[in-house]
N, C-alpha and C positions, 0 to 999 in steps of 0.2 A: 421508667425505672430500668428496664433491660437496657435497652442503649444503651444510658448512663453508663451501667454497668460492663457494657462489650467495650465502649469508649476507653475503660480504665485499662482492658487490658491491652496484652502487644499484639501488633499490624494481624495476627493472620484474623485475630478477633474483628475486625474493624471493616472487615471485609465481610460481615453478617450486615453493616448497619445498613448500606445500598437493597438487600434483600429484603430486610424490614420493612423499609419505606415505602418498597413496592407493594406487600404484604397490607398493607396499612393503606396504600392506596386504593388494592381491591376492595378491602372490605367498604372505605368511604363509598366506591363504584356502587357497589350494591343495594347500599342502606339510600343513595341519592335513585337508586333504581327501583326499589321498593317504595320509596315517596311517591315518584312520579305515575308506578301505577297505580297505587292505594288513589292518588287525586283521579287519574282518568280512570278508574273504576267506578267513583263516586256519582260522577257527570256524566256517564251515559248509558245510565239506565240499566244499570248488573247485566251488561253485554256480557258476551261468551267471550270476547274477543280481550276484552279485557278483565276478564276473571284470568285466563289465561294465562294473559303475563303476570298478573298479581301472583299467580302459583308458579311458577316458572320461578319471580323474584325470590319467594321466599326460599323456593328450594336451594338457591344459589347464597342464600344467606344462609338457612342450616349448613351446606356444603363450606362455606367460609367458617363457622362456627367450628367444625370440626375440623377444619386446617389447621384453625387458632391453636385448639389443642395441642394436636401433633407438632406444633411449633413451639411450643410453651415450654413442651417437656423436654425438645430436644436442646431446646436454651438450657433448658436447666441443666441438662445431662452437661454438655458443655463446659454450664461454670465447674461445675461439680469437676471435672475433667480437665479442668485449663494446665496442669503440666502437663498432658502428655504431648508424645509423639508427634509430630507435623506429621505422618502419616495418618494417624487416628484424628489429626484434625482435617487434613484434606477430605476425609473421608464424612464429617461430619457437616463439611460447608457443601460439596455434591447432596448429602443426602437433602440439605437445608431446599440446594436451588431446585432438585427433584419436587420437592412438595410444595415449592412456590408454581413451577411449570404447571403442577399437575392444576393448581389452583386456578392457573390463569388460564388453561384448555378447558376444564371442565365447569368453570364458575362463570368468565368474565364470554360469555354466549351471545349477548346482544352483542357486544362489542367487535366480537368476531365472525359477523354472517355473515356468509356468503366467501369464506376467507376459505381456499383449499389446505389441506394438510400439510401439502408440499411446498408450502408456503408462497407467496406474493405471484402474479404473475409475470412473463418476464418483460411485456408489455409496461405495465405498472415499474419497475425498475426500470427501464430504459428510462419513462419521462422522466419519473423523479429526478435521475442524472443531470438529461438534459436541462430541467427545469433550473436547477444548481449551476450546472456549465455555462448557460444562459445566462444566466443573471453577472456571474462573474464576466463573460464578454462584454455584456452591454455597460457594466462599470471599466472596462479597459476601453471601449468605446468611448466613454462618455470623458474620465481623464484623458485620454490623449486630448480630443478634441477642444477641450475647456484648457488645455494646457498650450495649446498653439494660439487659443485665444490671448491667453495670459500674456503670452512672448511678442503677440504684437499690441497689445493693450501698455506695456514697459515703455515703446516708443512713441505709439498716438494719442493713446488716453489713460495716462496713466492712474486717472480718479476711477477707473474700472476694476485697478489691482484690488481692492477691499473686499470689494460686495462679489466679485467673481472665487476669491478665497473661498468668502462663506457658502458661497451656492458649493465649492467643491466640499468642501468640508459638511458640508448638511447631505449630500449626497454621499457622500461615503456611509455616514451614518445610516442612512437608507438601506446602503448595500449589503452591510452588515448585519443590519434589523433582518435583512430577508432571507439571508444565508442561514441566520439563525431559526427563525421559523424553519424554514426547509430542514434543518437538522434536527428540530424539534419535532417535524412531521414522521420523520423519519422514526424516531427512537418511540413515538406514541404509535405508531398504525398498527402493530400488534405481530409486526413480524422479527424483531430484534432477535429474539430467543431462536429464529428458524436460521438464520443468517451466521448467527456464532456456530450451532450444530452443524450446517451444510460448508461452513469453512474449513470444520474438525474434522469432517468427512470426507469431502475432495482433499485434500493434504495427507490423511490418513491412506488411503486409497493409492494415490500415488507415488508415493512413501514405500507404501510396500511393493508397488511394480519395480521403482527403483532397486531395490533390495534384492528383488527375488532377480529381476537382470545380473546384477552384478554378483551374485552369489547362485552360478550354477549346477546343477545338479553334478556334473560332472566337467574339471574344468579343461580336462587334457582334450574333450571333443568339441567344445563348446564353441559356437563362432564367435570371433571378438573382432574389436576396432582397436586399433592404435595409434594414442595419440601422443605426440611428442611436445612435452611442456618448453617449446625453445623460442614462440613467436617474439619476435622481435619488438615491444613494446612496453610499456608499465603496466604496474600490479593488476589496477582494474583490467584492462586490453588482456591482459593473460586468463584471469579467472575468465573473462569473457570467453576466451580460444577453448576454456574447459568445458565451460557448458556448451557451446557450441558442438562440439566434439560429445557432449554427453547426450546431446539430442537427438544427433545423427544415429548412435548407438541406439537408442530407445526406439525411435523409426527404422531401423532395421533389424531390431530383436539381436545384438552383440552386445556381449559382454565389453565393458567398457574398459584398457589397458591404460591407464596414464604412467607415460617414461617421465620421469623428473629427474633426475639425476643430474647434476650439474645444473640446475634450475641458477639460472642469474642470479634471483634474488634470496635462493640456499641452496648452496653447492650438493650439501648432501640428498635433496632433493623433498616433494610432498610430506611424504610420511612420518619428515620428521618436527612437521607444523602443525598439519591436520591430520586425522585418522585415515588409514587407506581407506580409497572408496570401495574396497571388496575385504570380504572374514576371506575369502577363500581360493580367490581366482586375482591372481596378477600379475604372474607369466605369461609374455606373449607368444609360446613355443605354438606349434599349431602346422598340422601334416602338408597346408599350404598357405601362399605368402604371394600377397598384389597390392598395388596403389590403387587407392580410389580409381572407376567404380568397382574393379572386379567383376564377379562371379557370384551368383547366390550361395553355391557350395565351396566357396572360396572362405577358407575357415580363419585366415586372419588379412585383415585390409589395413591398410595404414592411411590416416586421411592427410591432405594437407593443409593449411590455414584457409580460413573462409573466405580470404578472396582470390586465390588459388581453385578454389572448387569448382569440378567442371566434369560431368553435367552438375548444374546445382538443380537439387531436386526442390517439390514446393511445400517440403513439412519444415524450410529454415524459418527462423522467424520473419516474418510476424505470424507465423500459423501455428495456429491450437489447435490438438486432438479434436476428429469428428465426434468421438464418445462420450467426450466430456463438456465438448462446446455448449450445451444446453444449458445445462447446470451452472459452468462459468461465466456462461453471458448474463445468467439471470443472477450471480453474487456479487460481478466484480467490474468496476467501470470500465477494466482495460483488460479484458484476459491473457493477452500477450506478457505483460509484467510480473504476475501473477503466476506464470507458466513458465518463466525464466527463475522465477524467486524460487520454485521448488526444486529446481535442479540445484540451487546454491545453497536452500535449507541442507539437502543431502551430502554437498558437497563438503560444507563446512565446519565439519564437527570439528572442535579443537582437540588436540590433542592435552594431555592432563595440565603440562606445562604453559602451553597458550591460554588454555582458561585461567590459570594463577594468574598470569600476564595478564587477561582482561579483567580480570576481577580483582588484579593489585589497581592499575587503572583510575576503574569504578570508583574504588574507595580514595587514592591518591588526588585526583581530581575532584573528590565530592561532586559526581553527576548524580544528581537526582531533579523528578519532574515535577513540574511542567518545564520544558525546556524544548528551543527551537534549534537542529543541528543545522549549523552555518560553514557550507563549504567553500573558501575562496581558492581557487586555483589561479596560481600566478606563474612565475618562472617560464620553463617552455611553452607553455600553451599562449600563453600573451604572443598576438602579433602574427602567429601562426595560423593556429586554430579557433580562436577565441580571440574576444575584444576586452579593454579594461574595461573593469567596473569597480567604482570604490566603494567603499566600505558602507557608506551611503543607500548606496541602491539597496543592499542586503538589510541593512536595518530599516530600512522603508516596509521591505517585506515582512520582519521580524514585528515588529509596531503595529502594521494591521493584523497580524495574527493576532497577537495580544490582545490586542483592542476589541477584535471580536468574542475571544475566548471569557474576556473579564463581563462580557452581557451575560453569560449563563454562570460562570461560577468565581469565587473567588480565588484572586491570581498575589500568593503570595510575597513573591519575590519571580520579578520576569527573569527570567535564563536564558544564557547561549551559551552552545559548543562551537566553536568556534577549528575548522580543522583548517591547515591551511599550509601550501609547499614555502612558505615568504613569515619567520616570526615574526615581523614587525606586524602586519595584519593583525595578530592578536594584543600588543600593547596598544596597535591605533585602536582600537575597538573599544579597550578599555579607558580608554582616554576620552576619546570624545562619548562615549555613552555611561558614563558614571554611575547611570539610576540602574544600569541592569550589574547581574552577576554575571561577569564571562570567565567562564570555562575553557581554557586551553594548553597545550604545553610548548613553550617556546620551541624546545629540545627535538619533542617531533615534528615539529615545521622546518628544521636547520636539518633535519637528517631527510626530509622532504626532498632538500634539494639536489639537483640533477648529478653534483658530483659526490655525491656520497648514500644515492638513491640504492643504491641495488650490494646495501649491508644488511645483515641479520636484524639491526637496529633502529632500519630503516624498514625493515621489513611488519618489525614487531610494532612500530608505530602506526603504519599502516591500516595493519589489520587491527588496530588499538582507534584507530578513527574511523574505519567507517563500521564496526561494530556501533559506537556511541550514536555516530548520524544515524545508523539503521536503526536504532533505541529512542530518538529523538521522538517525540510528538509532531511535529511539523521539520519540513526543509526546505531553507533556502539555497540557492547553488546554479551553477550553470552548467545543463543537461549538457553541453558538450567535454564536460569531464566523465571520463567514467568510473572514476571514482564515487563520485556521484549518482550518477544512475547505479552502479553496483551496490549501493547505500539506500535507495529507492527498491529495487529491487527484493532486498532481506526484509523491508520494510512490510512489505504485502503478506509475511507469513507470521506477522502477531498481531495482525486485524483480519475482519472479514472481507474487509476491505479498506486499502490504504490509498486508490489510485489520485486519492485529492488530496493527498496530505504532502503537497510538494510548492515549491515556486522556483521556476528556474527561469533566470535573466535572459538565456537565449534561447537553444533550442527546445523542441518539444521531446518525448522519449524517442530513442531509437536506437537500435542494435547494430551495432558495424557488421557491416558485413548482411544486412537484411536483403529481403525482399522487398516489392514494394508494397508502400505503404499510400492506399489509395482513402478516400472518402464518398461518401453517396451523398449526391444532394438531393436536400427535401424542399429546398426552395427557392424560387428563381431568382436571377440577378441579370440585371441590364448594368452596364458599363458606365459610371458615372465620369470617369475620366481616363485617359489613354495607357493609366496603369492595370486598371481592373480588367476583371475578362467575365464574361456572358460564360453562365452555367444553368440547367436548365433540371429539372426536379427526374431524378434517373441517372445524372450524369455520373459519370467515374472522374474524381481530380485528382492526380499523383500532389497526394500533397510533401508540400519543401521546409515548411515552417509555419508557426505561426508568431505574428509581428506581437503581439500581446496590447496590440491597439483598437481590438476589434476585428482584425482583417487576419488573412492568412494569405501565403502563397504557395500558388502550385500550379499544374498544369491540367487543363480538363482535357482526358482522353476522347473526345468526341469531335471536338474541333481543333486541338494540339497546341489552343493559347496557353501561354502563360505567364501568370498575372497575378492580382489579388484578388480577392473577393471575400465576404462577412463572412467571418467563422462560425456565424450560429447560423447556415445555412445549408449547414452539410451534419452528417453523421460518419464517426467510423465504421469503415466496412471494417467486421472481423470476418481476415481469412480465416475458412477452416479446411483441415485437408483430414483424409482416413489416413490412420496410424493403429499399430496394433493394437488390440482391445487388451488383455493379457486376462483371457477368460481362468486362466487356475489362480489371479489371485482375486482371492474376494474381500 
């Protein structure tokens, strides 16, 4: 009957009924917990051991019992309450998830032995990862290979083409089934609730180092960096050159200076897109003045582009804070992405106008989810940087999403965003795939293009797509745009973790301008033919890519081949390096 009744009203209510369910599921736990000792109390003999849990059970069932309460009445209070405030209603779903937490710590006890406070350990996340990462290889394994069958089965045996379909297609189903379970393990092992909190809290924490950097005490003494917004590349390639520049600042304790002024893509410069990144400090005056490295007491430095830097120290990416590395490694698949996204959280606050801008958008485009944001980059990058890929490949990608997501819930209309430098991409899409809803805007795909890239309107488009990708539930796209990866990127700071919500046709992540980007292998390989290379359990591989056929390439630092060898053979090494702790802010 509550339900019912939360069901009728609007969305913030609706966001009680996920809480219930759970609520309803403990108590099932309990009363199925109280059975099963009531029977093994019975059969052996009024043991101590199981009188025990019999008393234990029941108490976690009064302890339920009086949750019930406190739940019952704050529904009520609720209905009772259903106009006010979104404030007063935020305030009533916190109190809600509060008493469901405290239920699930202090009630569901068998369920959580031996489970530290500090939640999972980081052992136990690693596998699970890998376990997930695995399985996704051995299915790009197992396609490539059934696919090369296919192409010479076309010309020998062609009565092979049927029954080799269905082997692929019952396999896929496979892959799917297990991907699921493993998500499923995931959200049941009773650490969900520590992973949303330890998300809210690295980001929070960080959040305010940022802050307190760029707002300080005093700005006329204060040591700063200055960076000039002029690198010679697209939107993504620029925001990249800022956080790069904002990183540098954070590893050296300066205040962070960004010049925009005459910015290519607004003349008038940052501030008048996004909020200044300082309340207080953005004068680069300062009693002395040098180019990268300087002087410790050299109170303003000016850096130059990341591939210009020289010496390059080793906090650029791919390296994450020593102080935080612990924590990071144990919430998030990739902590390097993660660590790049919070510099862009910070960086990117809209100004009041830009948000009207994303939020005319939103509502213009009717984006709402489930929806997969689909990036195709065309124009300059074809040919150069990147290879085609038609439209094809991305909805392949787009199809198994769905495919998987419709096993656990229902999928009421499939969606795509569709962002792209070329509008014909967005009619082709809609043409050959009828049954989905695609979302896109011809208008920002033609102001995309290279002769009229670097307009205000060009600009607002822009930042009007990969907001949407970075809002997407899944992406498809090719990691050598960085449009892309900068859409990837903001992705990681409205989950606990996002590092798998991606598929990219070619490359794997990577930051222009990084260091390297090596792997450890955990298992050996002998050379099956004169492309692969022997790696041996210890080894360091600069890895190059991965082919997304089971294999990767790269070169083992031990013996300097390089070659391919099984992707599910190796693990990322995450660099970490010391950076300052920022002991006053807590």
């Amino acid at each position: 009957m509550i339900v019912r009744q939360l069901m009728g009203l609007n969305p913030w209510a609706r966001v009680l009924v996920p809480f219930l369910f759970v609520w309803v599921l403990f108590v099932l736990i309990f009363y199925s917990k109280l059975n099963t000792s009531a029977a093994s109390s019975s059969s052996s003999d009024g043991g101590d051991d199981s009188l025990k849990r019999l008393e234990r059970a029941v108490q976690q069932l009064e302890r339920s019992k009086q949750v019930d309460q406190e739940l019952r009445l704050l529904v009520d209070e609720y209905l009772a309450d259903a106009g006010t405030s979104a404030d007063r209603k935020q305030h009533f779903i916190d109190e809600l998830g509060s008493k469901l937490e405290q239920d699930a710590a202090g009630s569901a006890g068998w369920f959580a032995v031996g489970r530290p406070r500090n939640g999972p350990s980081l052992e136990y996340e690693r596998l699970r990862r890998r376990v997930e990462a695995n399985t996704q290889e051995l299915w790009n394994f197992l396609q490539s290979e059934v696919t090369k069958v296919q192409k010479q089965a076309l010309r020998s045996a062609p009565e092979l083409a049927k029954p080799l379909n269905a082997f692929l297609s019952l396999a896929a189903d496979h892959k799917r089934s297990l991907l699921t379970d493993i998500e499923r393990m995931r959200a049941a092992d009773g650490y969900e609730a520590w992973r949303h909190r330890e998300a809210a809290d690295l980001s929070e924490l960080v959040q305010k180092r940022l802050t307190r950097l760029q707002n300080p005490e005093n700005c006329s003494t204060a040591r700063k960096l200055l960076c000039r917004l002029n690198k010679g590349c697209g939107y993504g390639c620029q925001l990249h050159h800022v956080v790069y520049c904002f990183i540098m600042a954070y590893a050296t304790e300066r205040t962070l200076i960004l010049k925009s002024k005459g910015w290519r893509y607004h003349k008038a410069g940052w501030e008048e897109v996004f909020q200044p990144i300082s309340d207080t400090c953005l004068d680069s005056n300062g009693a002395s003045h040098a180019s990268w490295p300087g002087q410790a007491n050299t109170q303003v430095l000016t850096l130059p582009i990341i591939d210009s830097l020289n010496p390059r120290p080793p906090y650029l990416p791919l390296a994450i804070p020593a102080d935080l590395a612990p924590r990071l490694m144990k919430l998030h698949g990739d902590p390097i992405v993660w660590w790049i996204g919070q510099f862009l959280k910070y960086l990117l606050k809209p100004t009041g106008e830009t948000q009207q801008m994303l939020e005319n958008g939103i509502e213009r485009l009717g984006f709402k989810k489930p929806i997969v944001g689909v990036h195709v980059r065309r124009t300059d990058k074809v040919g150069t940087e990147a290879a085609f890929h038609g439209i094809e490949e991305y909805m392949t990608a787009v199809d198994d999403y769905y495919d998987q997501l419709e096993l656990t819930e229902k999928v009421d209309k499939r969606r795509v965003f569709v962002a792209s430098d070329d509008p014909k991409v967005i009619e082709e899409t809609k043409t050959k795939y009828p049954h989905y809803e695609v979302i896109g805007d011809p208008n920002v795909a033609k102001m995309a293009a290279v002769s009229t890239r670097y307009t205000d309107s060009s600009l607002n488009g822009i930042i009007l797509d990969i907001h949407l990708l970075s809002l997407s539930d899944y992406l498809v796209c090719t990691f050598s745009s960085q449009v892309c990866r900068v859409a990837y990127e903001i992705m990681q700071s409205m989950y606990p973790d996002a590092s798998g919500r991606f598929r990219s046709l070619d490359d794997i992540y990577y930051y222009g301008g990084q260091n390297s980007h090596n792997r450890e292998v955990v298992l050996p390989h002998e050379p099956k033919n004169h492309d692969e290379i022997q790696i041996r359990p210890g080894d360091l591989v600069g890895v190059a890519g991965n082919h997304w056929n089971g294999y990767s390439k790269g070169k083992n630092l031990r013996t300097n081949q390089v070659g391919l060898f099984p992707s599910f053979k190796v693990n990322d090494k995450i660099e970490i390096v010391e950076l300052p702790k920022y002991p006053y802010v807590k």
